[in-house]
Each structure stands twice: as C-alpha cells, then as structure tokens.
N, C-alpha and C positions, 0 to 999 in steps of 0.2 A: 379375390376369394376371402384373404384374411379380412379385410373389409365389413364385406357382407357379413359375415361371421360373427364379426362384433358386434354390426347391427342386430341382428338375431337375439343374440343374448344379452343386449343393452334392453331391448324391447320384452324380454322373457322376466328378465330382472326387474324392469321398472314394473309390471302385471304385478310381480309379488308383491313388490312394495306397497303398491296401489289397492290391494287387498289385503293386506295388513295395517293400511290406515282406516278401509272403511271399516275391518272387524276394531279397531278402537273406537271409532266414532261411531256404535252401534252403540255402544255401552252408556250414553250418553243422550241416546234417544227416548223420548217416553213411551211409555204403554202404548201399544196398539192394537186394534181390535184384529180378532181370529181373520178377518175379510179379508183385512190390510194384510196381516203375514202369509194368506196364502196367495193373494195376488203377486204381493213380490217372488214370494219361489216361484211363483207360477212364470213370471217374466224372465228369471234369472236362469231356470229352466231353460228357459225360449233358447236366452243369449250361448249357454252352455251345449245346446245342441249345437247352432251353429258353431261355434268356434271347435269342436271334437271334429265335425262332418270335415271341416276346413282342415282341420290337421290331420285328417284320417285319407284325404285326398293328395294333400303334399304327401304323405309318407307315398302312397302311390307313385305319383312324379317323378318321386326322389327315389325310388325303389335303387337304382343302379347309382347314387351319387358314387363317387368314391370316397369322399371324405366319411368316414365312421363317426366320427363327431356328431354330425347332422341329422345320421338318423338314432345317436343319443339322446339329441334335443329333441325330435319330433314325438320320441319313445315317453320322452321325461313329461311332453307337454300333454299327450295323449293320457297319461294315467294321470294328470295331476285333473283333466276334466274328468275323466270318471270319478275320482274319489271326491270331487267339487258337486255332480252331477247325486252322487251317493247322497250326501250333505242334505242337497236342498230338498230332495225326496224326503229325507229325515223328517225335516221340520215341518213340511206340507204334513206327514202323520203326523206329528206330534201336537200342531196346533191343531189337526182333529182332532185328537183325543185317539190316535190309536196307534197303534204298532205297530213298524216296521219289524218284517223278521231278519235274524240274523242265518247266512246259508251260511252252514259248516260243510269244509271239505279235505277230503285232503291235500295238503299244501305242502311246499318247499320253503322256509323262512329264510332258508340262507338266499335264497334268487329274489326274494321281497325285501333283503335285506341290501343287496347288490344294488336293487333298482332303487331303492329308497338313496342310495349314496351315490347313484349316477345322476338324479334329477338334483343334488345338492351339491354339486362338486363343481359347477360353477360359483356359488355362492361364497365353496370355502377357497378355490384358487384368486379371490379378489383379494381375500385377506391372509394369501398366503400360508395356508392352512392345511396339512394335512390329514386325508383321511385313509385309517390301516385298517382292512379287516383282515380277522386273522384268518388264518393260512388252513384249517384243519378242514378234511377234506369232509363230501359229502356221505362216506361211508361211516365217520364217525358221529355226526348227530344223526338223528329219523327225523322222517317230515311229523307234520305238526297238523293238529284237529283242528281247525278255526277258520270263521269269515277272513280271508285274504283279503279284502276291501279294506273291512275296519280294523287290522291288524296292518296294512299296510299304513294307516292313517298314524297310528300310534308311533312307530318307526319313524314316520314324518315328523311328526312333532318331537322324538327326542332329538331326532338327527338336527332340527332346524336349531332344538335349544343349544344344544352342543357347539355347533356354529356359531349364533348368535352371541353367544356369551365369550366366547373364545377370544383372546388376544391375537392378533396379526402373526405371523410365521407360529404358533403352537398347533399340534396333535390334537387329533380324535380317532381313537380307535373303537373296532365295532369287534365281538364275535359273539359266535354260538356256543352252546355245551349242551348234553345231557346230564342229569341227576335223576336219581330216585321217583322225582316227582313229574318231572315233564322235561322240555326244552326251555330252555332260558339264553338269552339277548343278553348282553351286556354293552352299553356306550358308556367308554370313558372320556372323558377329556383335561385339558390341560389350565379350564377357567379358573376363577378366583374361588371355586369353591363358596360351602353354605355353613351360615353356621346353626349351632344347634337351638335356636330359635328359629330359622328361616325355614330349616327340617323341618321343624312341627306343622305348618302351614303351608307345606309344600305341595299340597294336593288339592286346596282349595280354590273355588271359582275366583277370580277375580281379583287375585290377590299378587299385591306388585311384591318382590320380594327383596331385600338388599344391593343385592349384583344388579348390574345396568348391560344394556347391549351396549359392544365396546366399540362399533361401529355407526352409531345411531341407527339401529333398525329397530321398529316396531314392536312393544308387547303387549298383548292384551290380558296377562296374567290367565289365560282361558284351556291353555295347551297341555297341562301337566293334571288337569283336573276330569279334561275329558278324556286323556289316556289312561289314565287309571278306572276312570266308567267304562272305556270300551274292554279293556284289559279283564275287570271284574265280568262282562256279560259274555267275554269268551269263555268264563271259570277259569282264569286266571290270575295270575298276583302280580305286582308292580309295588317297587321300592328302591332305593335312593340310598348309597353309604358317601358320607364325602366330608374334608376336614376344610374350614377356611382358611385357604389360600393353596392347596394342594388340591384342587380340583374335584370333579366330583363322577360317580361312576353309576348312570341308574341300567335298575335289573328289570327284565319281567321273563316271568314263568307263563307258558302256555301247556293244554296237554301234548303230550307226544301222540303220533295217530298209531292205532290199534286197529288191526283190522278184526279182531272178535268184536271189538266194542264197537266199534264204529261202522262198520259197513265198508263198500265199495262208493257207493254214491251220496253226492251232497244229499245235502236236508235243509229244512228250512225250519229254524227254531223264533218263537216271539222272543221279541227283546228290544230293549230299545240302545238303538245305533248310532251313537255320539249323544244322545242327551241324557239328562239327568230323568230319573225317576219320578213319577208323580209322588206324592207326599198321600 
C-alpha cells in the first residue's frame, strides 16, 4: 500500500511539474493565429475531459478505500481539472473576442482555503514544510460573495508561491478575518522575503523577481499578476507587506455575502476570468 502510494503522488507531482515547464516554454513561443489557439484549447479541452471522467470514476471505485489519503488525492486531482478545465474555456473566449462570465455565489472561503492546502500539502511535506491555518472558527468570519472557481485559483497560486519559495523544514501559515470592509485571506510564510524594489513589480506579468525557488521548481513570473486580475474582477483588493529576509505575508480582501445585497442565488456577471483586459 505505502508503495502504491508513492507511486500516485510521484505521478501527481511529476503532472505539475510537467505543466509548469510547458507554462515556461509558452512564453517563448511566437504569435499564433486566433485558429491555432482555439484548436489547441479545443484539444486540451478534449484531454481535460478525459482525465476528470477518469478521476471522477476512481473516486467511485475508491468510494470505500479506507485510507483517507487517497480520496484527498483524488479530491485534490478532481478540482485541480476543473479549475484547468475553467482556464482553457477562458482562453477559447478570449481569443474570440468575448467574455466569459464570472458566476457569483455565495461561498465558504475558509473550506476553499482547506482545499487549496490539502491539494498542496504533498508538495510542502517533500520539503519539509509546514502548513497552519488558523484556528478561528466558522462563526467568526461570514461567507463570502464571489466566483469559487476563480477565487479558488487565486489561493492556488499564493499557496503554491508560499511553498515554492520557502526553505526545507520553514512554516506557512494561512487564515481568515473580518474587517469593515469584507473578508480577508492572509498567507504568511517563512521565505527570504522581497525587497522594496521587487514590491514595486510584484504584480506584474512576466516578471522574474529576485528570490529563486529553493527547490528548482518552475516560474513563469505569471501567478501573482493573474491573481491580482481575478481578485480586482471579484471587486476585490490584493496586496503584499514583507521585509528582505523575514518573509513575506500577502492579503486579499473579498466582499463578505449580504443577503439584502446579494440575493439567495448565484448570478452570472461579464468579466473576464484569469486574463488581462483588452486595451
């Protein structure tokens, strides 16, 4: 069983990896025509059905495993193809020229924040790493107004930075809060920190920034730029306090859900969902 085990998450681990070099080697690619990019989504589409269908079938199989692990992984693999599957929808709009909508509903952040730290807590026990979220129960924050998809994605991408950068046996910890204004996230960790030139371009596409992953894993500079675009199209805010070499802690603010304001049921608002804005 331990065994098997390892194979699983040896093969779950090398996937990210293996998509973390093709998002570098995109970067690198020239122009292609509207055709080309939506045949590729269109293909990668294909491959993303299958592979959910497949994992949506083992979780069946496995329904009774007993090891709880296993249907953490299947749990972890299943969302990471929706929010994959989310993605290349995106860009199939986007290189039409049109708009995905974002559905707002109401959500629990703290159980998107759970799941965002169970699909990465393989990543961080390789290097030794722990992940705390804080303790404060569900009666003290309120749920939250926003696409759960593209808010989970955001989560992804701090939680992966947070790992990535992190030293072997160091901390990251994650919680919630209320304030005045909404709900707010906080990931700290224990990296090398940023200094206050790296801040200033810390949101931007494409930009490598001092600090290196401390384990040779992959960056495509891409992940803190498109959180902060998904973060603004929830009306949202995302920001960053951190000193070079004492680590660094990023925020976002989402609305808190209102049932005057908001209703009982989702909606579907335009907006576009992980890319940048036309000009």
């Amino acid at each position: 069983m331990a065994g098997e085990k390892e194979r699983i998450a040896a093969v779950l681990v090398k996937a990210r990896a293996d998509l973390d070099d093709a998002l570098f080697e995109m970067e690198k690619l020239p122009a292609v025509s509207q055709s080309a990019v939506n045949f590729a989504a269109h293909t990668l589409g294909n491959f993303l059905s299958v592979t959910g269908g497949t994992a949506e079938l083992l979780q069946l199989e496995l329904a009774d495993h007993p090891d709880p692990q296993v249907h953490k992984w299947l749990d972890a693999l299943i969302r990471a193809t929706e929010l994959m599957t989310h993605t290349v929808s995106q860009l199939m709009n986007t290189a039409a020229g049109s708009e995905a909508p974002l559905r707002f509903e109401k959500s629990d952040l703290r159980r998107l924040m759970r799941q965002s730290c169970s699909g990465y807590q393989r990543a961080a026990d390789r290097k030794q790493i722990q992940i705390i979220i804080g303790a404060a129960s569900s009666i003290d924050v309120p749920q939250v107004w926003t696409d759960p998809v593209a808010l989970a994605s955001v989560l992804d991408n701090l939680l992966a930075n947070a790992v990535k950068y992190s030293f072997p046996g160091k901390r990251i910890w994650l919680n919630i809060f209320a304030d005045e204004a909404g709900v707010v996230c906080r990931v700290r960790d224990e990296g090398p920190g940023l200094s206050a030139e790296d801040q200033t371009r810390l949101f931007e596409r494409g930009v490598r920034l001092t600090p290196r992953p401390t384990a040779g894993e992959v960056s495509t500079g891409y992940g803190l730029a498109v959180a902060k675009e998904w973060i603004e199209n929830l009306a949202g805010t995302i920001w960053c306090e951190s000193q070079l070499g004492r680590g660094s802690c990023f925020f976002f603010r989402v609305p808190a859900y209102r049932q005057d304001l908001h209703g009982a049921d989702p909606i579907a608002r335009s907006g576009y969902w992980g890319s940048a804005r036309p000009a």
